[in-house]
C-alpha positions in Angstrom: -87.0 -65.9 -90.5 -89.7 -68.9 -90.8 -92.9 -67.9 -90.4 -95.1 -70.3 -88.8 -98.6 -70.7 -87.8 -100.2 -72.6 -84.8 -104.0 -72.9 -84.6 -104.9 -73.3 -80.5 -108.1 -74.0 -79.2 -105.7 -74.2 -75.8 -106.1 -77.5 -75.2 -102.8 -79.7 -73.8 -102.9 -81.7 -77.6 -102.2 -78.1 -79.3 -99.4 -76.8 -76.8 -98.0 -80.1 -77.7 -98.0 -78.9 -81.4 -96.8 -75.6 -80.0 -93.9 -77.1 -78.6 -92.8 -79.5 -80.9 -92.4 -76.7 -83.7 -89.9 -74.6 -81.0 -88.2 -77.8 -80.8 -87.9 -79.0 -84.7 -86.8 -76.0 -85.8 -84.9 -74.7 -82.7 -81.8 -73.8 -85.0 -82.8 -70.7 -85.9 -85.6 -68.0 -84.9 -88.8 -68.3 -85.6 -91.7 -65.7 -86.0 -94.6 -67.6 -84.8 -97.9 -66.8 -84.6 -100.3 -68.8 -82.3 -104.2 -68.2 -84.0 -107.6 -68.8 -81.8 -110.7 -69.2 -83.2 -113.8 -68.4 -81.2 -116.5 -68.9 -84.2 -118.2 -71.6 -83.2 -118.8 -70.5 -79.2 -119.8 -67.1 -81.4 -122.6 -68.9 -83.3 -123.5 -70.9 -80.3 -124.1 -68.0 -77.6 -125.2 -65.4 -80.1 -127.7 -68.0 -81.8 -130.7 -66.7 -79.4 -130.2 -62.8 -78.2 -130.3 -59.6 -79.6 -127.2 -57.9 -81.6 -126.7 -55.8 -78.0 -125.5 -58.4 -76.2 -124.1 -60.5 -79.1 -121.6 -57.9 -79.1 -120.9 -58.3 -75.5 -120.3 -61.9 -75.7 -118.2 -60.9 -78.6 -115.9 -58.7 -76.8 -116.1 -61.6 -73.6 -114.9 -64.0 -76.0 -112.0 -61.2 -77.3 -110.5 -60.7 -74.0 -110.7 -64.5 -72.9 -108.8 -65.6 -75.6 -105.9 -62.6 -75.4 -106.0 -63.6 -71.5 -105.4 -67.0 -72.7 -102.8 -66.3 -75.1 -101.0 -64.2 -72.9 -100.5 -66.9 -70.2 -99.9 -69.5 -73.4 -96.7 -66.9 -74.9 -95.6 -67.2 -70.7 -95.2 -70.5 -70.8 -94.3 -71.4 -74.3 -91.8 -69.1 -73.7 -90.4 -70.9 -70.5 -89.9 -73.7 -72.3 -88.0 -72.9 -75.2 -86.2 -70.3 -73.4 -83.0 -71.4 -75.3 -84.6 -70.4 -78.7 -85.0 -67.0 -80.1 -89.0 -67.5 -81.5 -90.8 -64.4 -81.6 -94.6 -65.6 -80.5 -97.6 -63.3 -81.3 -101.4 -64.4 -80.6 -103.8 -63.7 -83.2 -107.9 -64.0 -82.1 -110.9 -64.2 -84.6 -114.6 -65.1 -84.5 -113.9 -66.0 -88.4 -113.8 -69.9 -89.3 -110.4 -71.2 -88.5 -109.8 -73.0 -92.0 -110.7 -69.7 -93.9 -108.4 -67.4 -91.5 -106.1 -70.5 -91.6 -105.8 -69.6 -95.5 -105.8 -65.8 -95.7 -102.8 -65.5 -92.9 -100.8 -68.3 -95.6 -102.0 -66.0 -98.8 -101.2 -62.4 -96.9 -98.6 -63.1 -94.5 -96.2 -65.7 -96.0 -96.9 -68.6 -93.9 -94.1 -71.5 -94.6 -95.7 -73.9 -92.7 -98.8 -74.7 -90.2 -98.6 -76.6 -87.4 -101.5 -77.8 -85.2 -102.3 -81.0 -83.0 -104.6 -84.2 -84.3 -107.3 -83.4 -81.9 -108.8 -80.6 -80.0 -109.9 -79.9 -76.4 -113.5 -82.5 -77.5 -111.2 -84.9 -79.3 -112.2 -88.5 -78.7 -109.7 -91.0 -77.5 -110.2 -93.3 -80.3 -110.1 -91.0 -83.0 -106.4 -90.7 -84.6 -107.2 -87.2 -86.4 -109.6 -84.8 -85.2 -112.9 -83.7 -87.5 -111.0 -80.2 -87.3 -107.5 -81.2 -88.3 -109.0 -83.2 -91.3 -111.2 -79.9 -92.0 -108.1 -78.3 -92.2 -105.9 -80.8 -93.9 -108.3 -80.6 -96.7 -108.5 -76.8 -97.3 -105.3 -75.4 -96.6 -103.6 -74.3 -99.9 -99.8 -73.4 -100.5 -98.7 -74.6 -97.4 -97.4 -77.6 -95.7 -99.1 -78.7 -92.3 -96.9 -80.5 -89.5 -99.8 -82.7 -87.3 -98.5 -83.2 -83.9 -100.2 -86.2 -81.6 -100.7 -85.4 -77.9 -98.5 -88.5 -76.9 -95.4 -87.5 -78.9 -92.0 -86.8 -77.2 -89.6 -84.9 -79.5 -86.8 -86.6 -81.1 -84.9 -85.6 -83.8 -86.3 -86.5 -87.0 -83.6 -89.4 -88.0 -86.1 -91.4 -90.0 -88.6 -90.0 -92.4 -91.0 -91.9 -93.9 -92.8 -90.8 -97.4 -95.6 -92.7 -97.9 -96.7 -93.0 -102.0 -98.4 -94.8 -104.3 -96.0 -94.3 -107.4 -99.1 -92.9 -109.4 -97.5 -89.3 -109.1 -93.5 -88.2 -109.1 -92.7 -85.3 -107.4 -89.7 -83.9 -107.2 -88.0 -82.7 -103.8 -87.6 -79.5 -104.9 -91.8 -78.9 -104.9 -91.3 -80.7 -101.4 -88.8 -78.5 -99.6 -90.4 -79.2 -96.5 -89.0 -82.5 -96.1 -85.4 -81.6 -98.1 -85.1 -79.1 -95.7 -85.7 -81.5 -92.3 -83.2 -84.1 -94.6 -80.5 -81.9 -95.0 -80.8 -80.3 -91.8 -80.6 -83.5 -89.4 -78.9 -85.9 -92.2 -81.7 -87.8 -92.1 -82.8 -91.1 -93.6 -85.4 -90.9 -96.1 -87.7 -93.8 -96.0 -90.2 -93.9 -99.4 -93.0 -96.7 -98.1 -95.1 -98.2 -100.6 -98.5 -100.2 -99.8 -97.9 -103.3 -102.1 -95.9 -105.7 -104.0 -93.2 -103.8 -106.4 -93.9 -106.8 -108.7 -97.1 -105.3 -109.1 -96.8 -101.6 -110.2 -98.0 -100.9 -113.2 -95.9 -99.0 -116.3 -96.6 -95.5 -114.9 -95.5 -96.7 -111.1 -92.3 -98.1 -112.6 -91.3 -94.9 -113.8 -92.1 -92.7 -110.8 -90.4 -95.2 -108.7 -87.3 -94.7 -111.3 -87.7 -91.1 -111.2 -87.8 -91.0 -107.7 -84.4 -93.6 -107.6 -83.1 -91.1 -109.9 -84.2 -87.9 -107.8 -82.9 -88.9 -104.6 -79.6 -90.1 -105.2 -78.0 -87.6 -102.9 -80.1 -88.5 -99.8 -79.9 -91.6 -98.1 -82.6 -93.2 -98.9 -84.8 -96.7 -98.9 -87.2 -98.1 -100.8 -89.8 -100.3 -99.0 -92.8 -102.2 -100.4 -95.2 -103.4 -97.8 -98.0 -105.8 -98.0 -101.2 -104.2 -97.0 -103.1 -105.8 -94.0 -106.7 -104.5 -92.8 -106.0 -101.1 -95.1 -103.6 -98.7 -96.1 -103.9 -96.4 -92.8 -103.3 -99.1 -90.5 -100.1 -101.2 -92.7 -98.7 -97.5 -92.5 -98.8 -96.7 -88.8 -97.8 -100.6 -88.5 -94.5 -99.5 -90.7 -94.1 -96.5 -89.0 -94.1 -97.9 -85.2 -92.4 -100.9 -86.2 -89.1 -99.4 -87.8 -89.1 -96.4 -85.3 -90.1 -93.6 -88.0 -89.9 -90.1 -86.9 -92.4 -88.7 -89.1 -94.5 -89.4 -91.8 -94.7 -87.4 -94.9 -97.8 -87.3 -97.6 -98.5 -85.5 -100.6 -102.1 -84.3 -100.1 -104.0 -83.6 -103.8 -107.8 -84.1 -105.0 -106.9 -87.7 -106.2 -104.5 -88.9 -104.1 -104.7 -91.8 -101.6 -104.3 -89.8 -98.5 -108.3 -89.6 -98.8 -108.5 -93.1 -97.8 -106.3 -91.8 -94.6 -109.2 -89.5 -93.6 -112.4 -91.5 -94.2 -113.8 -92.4 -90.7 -113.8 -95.6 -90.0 -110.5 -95.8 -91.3 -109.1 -92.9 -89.2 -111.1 -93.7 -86.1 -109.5 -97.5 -86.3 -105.9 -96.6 -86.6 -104.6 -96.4 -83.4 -105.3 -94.5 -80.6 -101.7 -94.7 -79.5 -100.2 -93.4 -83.1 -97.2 -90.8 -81.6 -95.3 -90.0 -85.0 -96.0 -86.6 -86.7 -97.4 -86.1 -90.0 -96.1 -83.8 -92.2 -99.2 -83.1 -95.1 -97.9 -81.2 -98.5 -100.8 -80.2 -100.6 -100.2 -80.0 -104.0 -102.5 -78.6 -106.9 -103.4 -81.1 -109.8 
């Protein structure tokens, strides 16, 4: 059984997430457990009373959130009442990146799921300030993030954006092999730029990569960049009908310029394809 892990803050944007995962991966059952965080209404309420009632509002906060979850399970279980997921609700007043990361070190976690932006999030902003708090933390596991707006289809076209500066190959990104193999998909590798103007190293990733994916079927795209990388991506990725978007996520990768705000506030609000992010240690 997959184990998966859904961070809720119960807004409509993280049911979406929710949804889409019961959906993706509707083949087979799923354990899935659905985590809320309460630490930042903790610090807020608690900031200015004594530890007496700090541990009321505590215990308030406790059987809000399992009242919440319970009605969440109810209808998430309405909806993909065709599947056999197993759904358990998890609440903590710890930080949700650091729980985020014990759950994927303790418990096996193959892959997180969680929507760009919360219950706050602001209409212009592509990615939420807690989704890129997450994207940059998480370690050792992949994270699926699901817009608001998307409508599930299956995942025909998969686009993996790179810069050729790293190879990797599919077997560290089982994530996406398994999504290829499962729905025959197309695999779409996107490059920002002209392949006349790779350097020596990029010229023999992108052979590697020619080399590595053989089996799939696969396209090679090179894309001039307009405005910035973010945008000539999403552009790409509307414009040929892209399912989802995968990234490898390390220290010194490109994806940074993906999450630097006033590039990720300028994308698009109306962005609806799913990004897979695999982190990988240098």
């Amino acid at each position: 059984m997959k184990k998966i892990l859904v961070p809720t803050d119960f807004s409509k944007n993280a049911y979406a997430a929710l949804f889409y995962a019961t959906k993706l991966f509707s083949d087979e059952a799923l354990q899935i457990t659905i985590l809320h965080s309460f630490g930042e209404e903790v610090g807020k309420l608690t900031s200015r009373v004594d530890i007496g009632r700090s541990e009321n509002i505590i215990e308030k906060l406790y059987r809000q959130s399992d009242e919440d979850g319970q009605q969440l399970v109810h209808q998430i279980t309405l909806d993909s009442s065709k599947v056999a997921h197993k759904f358990e609700v998890i609440s903590t007043p710890a930080t949700l990146s650091k729980t985020i990361n014990k759950l994927v070190a303790t418990e096996g976690i193959d892959l997180v799921v969680m929507g760009s932006k919360g219950r706050t999030g602001a209409e212009d902003v592509l990615v939420g300030s807690t989704t890129v708090k997450i994207t940059k933390s998480l370690e050792g596991c992949p994270l699926l993030i699901v817009p608001r707006e998307v409508d599930y289809v299956i995942p025909t076209n998969i686009a993996f954006a790179t810069d050729f500066n790293d190879f990797y190959q599919l077997s560290k990104l089982r994530p996406i092999v398994r999504l290829v193999r499962q729905y025959n998909s197309n695999l779409h590798v996107v490059h920002v730029g002209a392949e006349g103007d790779l350097d020596v190293l990029q010229q023999q990733n992108l052979e590697h990569y020619k080399n590595d994916l053989t089996e799939y079927d696969t396209e090679f795209h090179f894309i001039p960049k307009k405005d910035n990388i973010s945008k000539t991506l999403h552009n790409f990725i509307d414009g040929r009908n892209m399912d989802l978007l995968a990234l490898v996520y390390h220290k010194h990768a490109f994806l940074k310029q993906l999450f630097r705000e006033p590039v990720v506030s300028r994308v698009g609000k109306h962005t609806h394809t799913p990004t897979l992010v695999i982190p990988i240690k240098n």
